[in-house]
C-alpha positions as CSV (number, residue, x, y, z in Angstrom):
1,X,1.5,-3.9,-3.6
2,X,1.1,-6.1,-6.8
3,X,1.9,-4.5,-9.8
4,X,2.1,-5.5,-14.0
5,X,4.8,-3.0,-15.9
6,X,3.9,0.1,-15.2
7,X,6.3,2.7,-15.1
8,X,7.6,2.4,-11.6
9,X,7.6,-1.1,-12.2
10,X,9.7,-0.7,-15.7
11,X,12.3,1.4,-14.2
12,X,13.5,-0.6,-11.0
13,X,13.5,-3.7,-13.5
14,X,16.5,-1.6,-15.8
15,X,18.4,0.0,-12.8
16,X,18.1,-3.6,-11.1
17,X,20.3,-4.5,-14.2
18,X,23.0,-2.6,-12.5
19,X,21.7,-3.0,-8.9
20,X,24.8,-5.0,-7.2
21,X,28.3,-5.9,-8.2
22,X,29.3,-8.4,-10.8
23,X,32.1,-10.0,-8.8
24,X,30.2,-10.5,-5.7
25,X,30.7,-14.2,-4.1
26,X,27.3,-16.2,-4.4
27,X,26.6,-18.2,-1.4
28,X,25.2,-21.7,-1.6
29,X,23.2,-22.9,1.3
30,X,22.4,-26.7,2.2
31,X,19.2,-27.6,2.1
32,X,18.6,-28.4,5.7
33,X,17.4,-26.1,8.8
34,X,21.0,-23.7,9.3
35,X,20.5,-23.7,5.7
36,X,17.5,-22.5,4.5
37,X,17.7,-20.1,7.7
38,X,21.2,-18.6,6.7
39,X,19.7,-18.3,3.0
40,X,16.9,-16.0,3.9
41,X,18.6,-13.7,6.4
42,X,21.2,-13.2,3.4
43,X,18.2,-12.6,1.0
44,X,17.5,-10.1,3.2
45,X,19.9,-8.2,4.6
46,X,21.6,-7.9,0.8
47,X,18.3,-6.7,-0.3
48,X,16.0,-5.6,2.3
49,X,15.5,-1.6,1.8
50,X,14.4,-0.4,5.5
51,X,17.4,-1.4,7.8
52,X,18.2,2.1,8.2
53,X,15.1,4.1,8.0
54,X,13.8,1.3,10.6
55,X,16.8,1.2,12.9
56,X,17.3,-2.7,12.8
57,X,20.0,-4.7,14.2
58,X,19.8,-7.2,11.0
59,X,23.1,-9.1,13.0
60,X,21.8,-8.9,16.3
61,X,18.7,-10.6,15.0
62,X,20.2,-13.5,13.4
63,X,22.2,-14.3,16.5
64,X,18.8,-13.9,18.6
65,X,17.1,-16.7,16.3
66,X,20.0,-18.5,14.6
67,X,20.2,-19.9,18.6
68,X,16.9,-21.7,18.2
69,X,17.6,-24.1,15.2
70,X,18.7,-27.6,15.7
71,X,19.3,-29.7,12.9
72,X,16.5,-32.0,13.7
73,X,13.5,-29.9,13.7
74,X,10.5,-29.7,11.5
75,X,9.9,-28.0,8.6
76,X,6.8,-26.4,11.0
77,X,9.0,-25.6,13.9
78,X,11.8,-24.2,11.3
79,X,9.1,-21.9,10.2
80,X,7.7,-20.8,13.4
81,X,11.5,-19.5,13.8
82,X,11.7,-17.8,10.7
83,X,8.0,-16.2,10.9
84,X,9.5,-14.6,14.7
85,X,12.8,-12.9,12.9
86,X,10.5,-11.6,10.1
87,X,8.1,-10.2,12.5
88,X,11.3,-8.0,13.6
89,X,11.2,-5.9,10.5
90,X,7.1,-4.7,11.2
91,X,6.5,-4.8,7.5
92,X,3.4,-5.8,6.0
93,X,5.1,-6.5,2.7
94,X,7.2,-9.4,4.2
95,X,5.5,-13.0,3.9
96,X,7.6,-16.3,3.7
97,X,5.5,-18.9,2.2
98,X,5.7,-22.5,2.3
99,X,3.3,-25.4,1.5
100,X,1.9,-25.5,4.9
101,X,1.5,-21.6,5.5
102,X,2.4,-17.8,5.1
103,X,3.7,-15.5,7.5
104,X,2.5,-11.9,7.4
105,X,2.7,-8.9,10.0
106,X,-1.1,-7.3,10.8
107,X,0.7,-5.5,13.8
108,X,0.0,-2.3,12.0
109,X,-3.2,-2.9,11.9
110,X,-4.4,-4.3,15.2
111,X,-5.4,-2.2,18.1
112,X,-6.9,0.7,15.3
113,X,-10.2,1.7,15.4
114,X,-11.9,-0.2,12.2
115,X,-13.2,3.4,11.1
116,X,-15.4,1.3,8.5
117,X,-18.5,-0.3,8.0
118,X,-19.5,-1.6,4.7
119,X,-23.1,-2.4,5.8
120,X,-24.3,1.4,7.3
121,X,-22.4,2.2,3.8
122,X,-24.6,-0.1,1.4
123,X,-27.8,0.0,3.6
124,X,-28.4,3.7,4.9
125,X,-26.4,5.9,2.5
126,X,-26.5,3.7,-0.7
127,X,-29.5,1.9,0.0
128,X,-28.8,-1.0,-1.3
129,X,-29.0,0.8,-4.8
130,X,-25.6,1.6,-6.8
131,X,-23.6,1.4,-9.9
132,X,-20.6,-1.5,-10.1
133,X,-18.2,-1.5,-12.2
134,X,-14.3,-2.4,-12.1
135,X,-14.6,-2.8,-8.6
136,X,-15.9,0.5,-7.8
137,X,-19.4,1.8,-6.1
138,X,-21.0,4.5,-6.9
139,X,-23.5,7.0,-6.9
140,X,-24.7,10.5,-6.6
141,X,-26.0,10.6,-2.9
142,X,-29.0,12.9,-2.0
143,X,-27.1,16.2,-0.8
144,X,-25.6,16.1,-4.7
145,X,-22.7,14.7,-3.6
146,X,-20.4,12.2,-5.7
147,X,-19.5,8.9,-3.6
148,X,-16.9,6.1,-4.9
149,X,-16.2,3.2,-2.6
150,X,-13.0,1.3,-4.2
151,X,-12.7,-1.6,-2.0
152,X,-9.2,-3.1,-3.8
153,X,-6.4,-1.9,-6.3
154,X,-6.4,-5.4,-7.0
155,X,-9.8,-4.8,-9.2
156,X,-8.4,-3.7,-12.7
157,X,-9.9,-0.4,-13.9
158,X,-11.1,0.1,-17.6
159,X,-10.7,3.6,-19.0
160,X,-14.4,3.0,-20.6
161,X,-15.4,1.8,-17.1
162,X,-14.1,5.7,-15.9
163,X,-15.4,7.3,-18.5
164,X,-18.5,6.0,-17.5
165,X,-18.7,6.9,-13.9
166,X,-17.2,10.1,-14.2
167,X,-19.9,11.2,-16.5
168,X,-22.4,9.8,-14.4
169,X,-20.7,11.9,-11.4
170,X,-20.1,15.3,-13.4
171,X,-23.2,17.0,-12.0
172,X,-22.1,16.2,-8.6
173,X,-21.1,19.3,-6.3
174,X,-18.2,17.4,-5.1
175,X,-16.5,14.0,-5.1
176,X,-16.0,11.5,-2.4
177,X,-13.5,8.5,-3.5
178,X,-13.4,6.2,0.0
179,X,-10.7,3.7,0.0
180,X,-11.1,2.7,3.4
181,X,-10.0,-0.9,4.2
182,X,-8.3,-0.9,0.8
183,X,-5.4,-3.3,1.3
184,X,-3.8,-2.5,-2.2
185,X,-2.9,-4.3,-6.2
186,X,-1.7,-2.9,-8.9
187,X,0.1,0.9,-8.9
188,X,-0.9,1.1,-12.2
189,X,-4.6,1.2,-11.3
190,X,-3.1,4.4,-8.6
191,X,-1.8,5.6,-11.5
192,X,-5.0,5.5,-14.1
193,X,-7.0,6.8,-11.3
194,X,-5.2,9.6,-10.6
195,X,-4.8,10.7,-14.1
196,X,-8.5,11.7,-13.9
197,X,-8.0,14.6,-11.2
198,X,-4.5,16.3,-12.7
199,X,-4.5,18.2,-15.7
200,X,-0.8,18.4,-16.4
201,X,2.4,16.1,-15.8
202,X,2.7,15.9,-12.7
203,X,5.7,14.2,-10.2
204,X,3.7,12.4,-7.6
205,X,6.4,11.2,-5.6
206,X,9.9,9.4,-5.7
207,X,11.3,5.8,-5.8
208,X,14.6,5.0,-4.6
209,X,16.5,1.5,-5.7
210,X,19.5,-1.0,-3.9
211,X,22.7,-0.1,-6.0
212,X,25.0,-2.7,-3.6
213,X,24.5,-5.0,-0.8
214,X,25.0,-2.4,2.4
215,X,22.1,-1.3,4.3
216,X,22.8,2.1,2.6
217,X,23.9,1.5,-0.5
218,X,21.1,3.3,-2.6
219,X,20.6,5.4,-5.5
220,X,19.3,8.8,-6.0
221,X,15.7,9.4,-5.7
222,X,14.0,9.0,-9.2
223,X,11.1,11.3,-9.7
224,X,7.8,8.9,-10.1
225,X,5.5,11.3,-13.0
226,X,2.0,10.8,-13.7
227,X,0.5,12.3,-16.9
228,X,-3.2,13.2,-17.0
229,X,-5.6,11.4,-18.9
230,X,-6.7,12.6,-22.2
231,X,-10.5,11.2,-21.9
232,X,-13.1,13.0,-18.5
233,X,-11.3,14.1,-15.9
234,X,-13.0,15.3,-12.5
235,X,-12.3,19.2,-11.8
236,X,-14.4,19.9,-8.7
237,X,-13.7,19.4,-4.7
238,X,-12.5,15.8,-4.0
239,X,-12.2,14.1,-0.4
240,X,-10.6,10.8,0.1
241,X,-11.4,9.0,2.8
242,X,-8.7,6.6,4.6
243,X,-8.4,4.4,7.8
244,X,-5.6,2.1,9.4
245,X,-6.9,-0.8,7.0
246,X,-5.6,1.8,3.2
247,X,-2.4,-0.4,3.1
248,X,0.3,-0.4,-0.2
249,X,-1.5,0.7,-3.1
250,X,-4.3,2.0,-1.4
251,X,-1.6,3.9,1.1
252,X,-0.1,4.9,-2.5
253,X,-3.1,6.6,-3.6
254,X,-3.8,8.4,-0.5
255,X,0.0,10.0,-0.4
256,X,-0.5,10.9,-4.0
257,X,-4.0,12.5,-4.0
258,X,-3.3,14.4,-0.7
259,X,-0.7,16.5,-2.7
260,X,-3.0,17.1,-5.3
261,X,-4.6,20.7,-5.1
262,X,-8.6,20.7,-4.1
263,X,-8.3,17.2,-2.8
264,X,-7.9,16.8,1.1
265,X,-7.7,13.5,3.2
266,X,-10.4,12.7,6.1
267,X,-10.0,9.5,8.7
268,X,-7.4,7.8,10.2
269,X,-3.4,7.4,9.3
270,X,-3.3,4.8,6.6
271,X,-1.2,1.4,7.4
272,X,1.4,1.9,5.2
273,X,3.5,-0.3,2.9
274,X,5.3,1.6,1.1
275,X,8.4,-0.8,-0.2
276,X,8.1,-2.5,-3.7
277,X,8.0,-6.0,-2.9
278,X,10.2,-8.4,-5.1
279,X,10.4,-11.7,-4.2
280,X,13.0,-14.9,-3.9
281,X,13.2,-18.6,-3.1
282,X,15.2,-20.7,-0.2
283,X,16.7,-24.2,-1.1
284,X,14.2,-25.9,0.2
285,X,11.7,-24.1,-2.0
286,X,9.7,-21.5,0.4
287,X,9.2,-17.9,-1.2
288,X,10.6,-15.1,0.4
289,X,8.3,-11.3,-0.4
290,X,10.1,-8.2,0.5
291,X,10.3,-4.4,0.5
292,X,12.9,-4.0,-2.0
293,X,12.7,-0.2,-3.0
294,X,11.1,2.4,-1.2
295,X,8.8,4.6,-2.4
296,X,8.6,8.4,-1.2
297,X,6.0,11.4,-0.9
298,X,6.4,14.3,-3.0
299,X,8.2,15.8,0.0
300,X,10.9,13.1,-0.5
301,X,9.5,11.5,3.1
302,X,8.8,7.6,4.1
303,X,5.4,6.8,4.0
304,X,6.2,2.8,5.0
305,X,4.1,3.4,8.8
306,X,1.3,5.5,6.8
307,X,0.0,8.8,5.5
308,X,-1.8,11.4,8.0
309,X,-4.8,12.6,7.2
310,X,-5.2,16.7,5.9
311,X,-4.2,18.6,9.0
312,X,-7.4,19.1,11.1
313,X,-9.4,16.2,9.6
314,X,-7.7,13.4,11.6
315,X,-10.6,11.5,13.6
316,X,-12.9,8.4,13.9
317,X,-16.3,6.7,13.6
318,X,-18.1,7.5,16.4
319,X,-19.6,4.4,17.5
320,X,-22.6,5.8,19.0
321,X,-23.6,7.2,15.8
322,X,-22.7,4.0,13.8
323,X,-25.2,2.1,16.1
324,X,-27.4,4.2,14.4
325,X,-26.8,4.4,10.6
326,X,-24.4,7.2,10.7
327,X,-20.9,7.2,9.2
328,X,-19.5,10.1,11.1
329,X,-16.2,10.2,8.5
330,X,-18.2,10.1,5.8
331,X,-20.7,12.8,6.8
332,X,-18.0,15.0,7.4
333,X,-17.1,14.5,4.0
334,X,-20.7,15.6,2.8
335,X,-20.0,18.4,5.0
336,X,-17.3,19.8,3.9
337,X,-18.0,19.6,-0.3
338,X,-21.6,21.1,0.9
339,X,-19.9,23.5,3.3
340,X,-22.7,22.7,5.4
C-alpha cells in the first residue's frame, strides 16, 4: 500500500512526531547474525501494530527462532531464519529485503479460487476493443452497461483522464468498476476515485497510530474524510467486483465503496492489508516493511484479513462457464444494474 502525501499519509507523519517517548534507551546491535536478528525483532515489536488484534506471542517467537542462529552462518541461512519468524505475523505488508532476496507472505492468497480471467475479460466481453487510459479499461458493454477494469492503484489517475471516461460512461445504465487481482499503490488514487461517486464530505473510515512502544499503546481513532470531486461525478447504480487477489489499496477501495449508498460488492473476500506500511533498516543494511498503523472501516472494524462481499453476493467463477467465455461474477453484475 504505497502512498505519496495524501492526507492519511500527512497525518500519521505529524502524530509520528509525538509517536514514542523522548527518553527511551536506543539499542545498538552488532552487525553480525544475533545482531541484525535482535535489531529486527525490536523494530518490530516497538512498532508492529497487529500484536493484539492478531493474538501473537511476539516473545515466544523470538525464543522459537533466536534458537536457530549461530554466529557462523550465512547471510542466506540468516535470512531463511528471519523470512520463518516474519511469516508468524500472516501479513502481506511485511517483506525484509536484502541484496539477494525479499520475503513476502502469499498465504492469504493461496488455496482461493482465482475468481479472474483477464483473457474471457478482453476477448469475449471487451473484444479486444476498449479505451486505456491511467491504467484503466473501459467501455460501455452491449446490455448498456458501464465496465472499468483497474488492474493496479499503482497506475496514477489524471482528473482529465476521469473526466474523460466518466463522460464517455454517463449514458450507461449502471457502472461496473472490477478491481479484481488488484494488489494495491497509492491511497491517494482510492481517494480521487472515490470522490467521483460521493457528493458531500464524507468519513470513509478511520486510522489509528503507535503513541509508545507496547503492543497497545495507540491513539484514538482519527476519522479518515474524503471530499467529493468538483468536476463529473457518476450518480447511477455501481457494482465493484473483488476476489482474494483485491489486496491494500485495492482492499482499501473495496471497504470504502461498500459503505457508499447504491454501490454493492460482488465476488470473493478481498486479501486484505490493511496496515500502513513504514519501513526501517538492520545494521547490516536489509530493509525492514511493516504494518505500522491500522486502518479501519467506517464501522471502526479491522479489515487486515479482507472485506466480504454485499451480503448475498458472496460467490465464484464457475469454471464450467469460464471454459466457455463466461464470467459468471461479472454477469451477475450485468444482472443486477439490468435487473435482469
Amino acid at each position: 500500500m504505497m502512498h505519496r502525501f495524501s492526507k492519511i499519509g500527512l497525518l500519521v507523519s505529524i502524530l509520528s512526531v509525538f509517536m514514542f517517548p523522548s527518553c527511551h534507551k536506543v539499542e545498538v546491535f552488532e552487525d553480525d547474525p544475533y545482531g541484525n536478528f535482535d535489531a529486527l525483532w525490536t523494530i518490530l515489536d516497538e512498532r508492529y501494530c497487529f500484536f493484539e488484534y492478531k493474538n501473537i506471542d511476539w516473545t515466544q517467537i523470538r525464543t522459537k527462532y533466536r534458537k536457530k542462529l549461530t554466529s557462523r552462518m550465512t547471510s542466506e541461512e540468516l535470512f531463511s531464519v528471519c523470512n520463518d519468524m516474519l511469516m508468524e505475523l500472516k501479513d502481506g505488508h511485511v517483506n525484509l529485503i536484502a541484496a539477494h532476496d525479499t520475503s513476502r507472505y502469499w498465504d492469504w492468497l493461496y488455496g482461493s479460487p482465482t475468481n479472474y480471467d483477464e483473457r474471457i475479460i478482453d476477448e469475449y466481453y471487451l473484444n479486444f476493443d476498449y479505451r486505456y487510459t491511467s491504467g484503466i479499461k473501459y467501455k460501455i458493454l452491449p446490455q448498456n452497461v458501464g465496465y472499468m477494469y483497474y488492474g493496479s492503484f499503482s497506475s496514477t489517475i489524471g482528473d482529465g483522464n476521469l473526466d474523460q471516461i466518466l463522460a464517455y460512461l454517463s449514458t450507461s445504465t449502471g457502472l461496473i468498476i472490477d478491481v479484481r487481482s488488484n494488489g494495491g499503490g497509492s491511497l491517494s488514487n482510492v481517494e480521487t476515485l472515490v470522490s467521483r461517486f460521493i457528493n458531500r464530505k464524507t468519513v470513509v473510515g478511520y486510522i489509528s497510530h503507535k503513541t509508545g512502544f507496547g503492543h497497545q499503546d495507540f491513539s484514538e481513532l482519527y476519522p479518515i474524510e474524503y471530499s467529493p470531486s468538483s468536476r463529473i461525478r457518476y450518480q447511477k447504480p455501481v457494482v465493484v467486483l473483488a476476489n482474494r487477489g483485491t489486496f491494500s489499496a485495492g482492499n482499501n477501495f473495496v471497504s470504502v465503496m461498500k459503505a457508499l449508498p447504491n454501490v454493492i460488492v460482488i465476488g470473493d473476500c478481498t486479501g486484505g492489508g490493511s496496515g500502513l506500511p513504514f519501513s526501517s533498516e538492520l545494521p547490516n543494511g536489509w530493509s525492514i516493511r511493516f504494518s505500522a498503523s491500522p486502518i479501519y472501516d467506517i464501522e471502526r472494524q479491522h479489515t487486515e484479513f479482507g472485506v466480504e462481499p454485499t451480503e448475498g453476493f458472496k460467490m465464484d467463477m464457475d469454471s464450467e462457464q469460464a471454459s466457455k467465455g463466461h464470467d459468471t461474477i461479472l454477469d451477475r453484475a450485468i444482472s443486477y444494474i439490468t435487473g435482469s
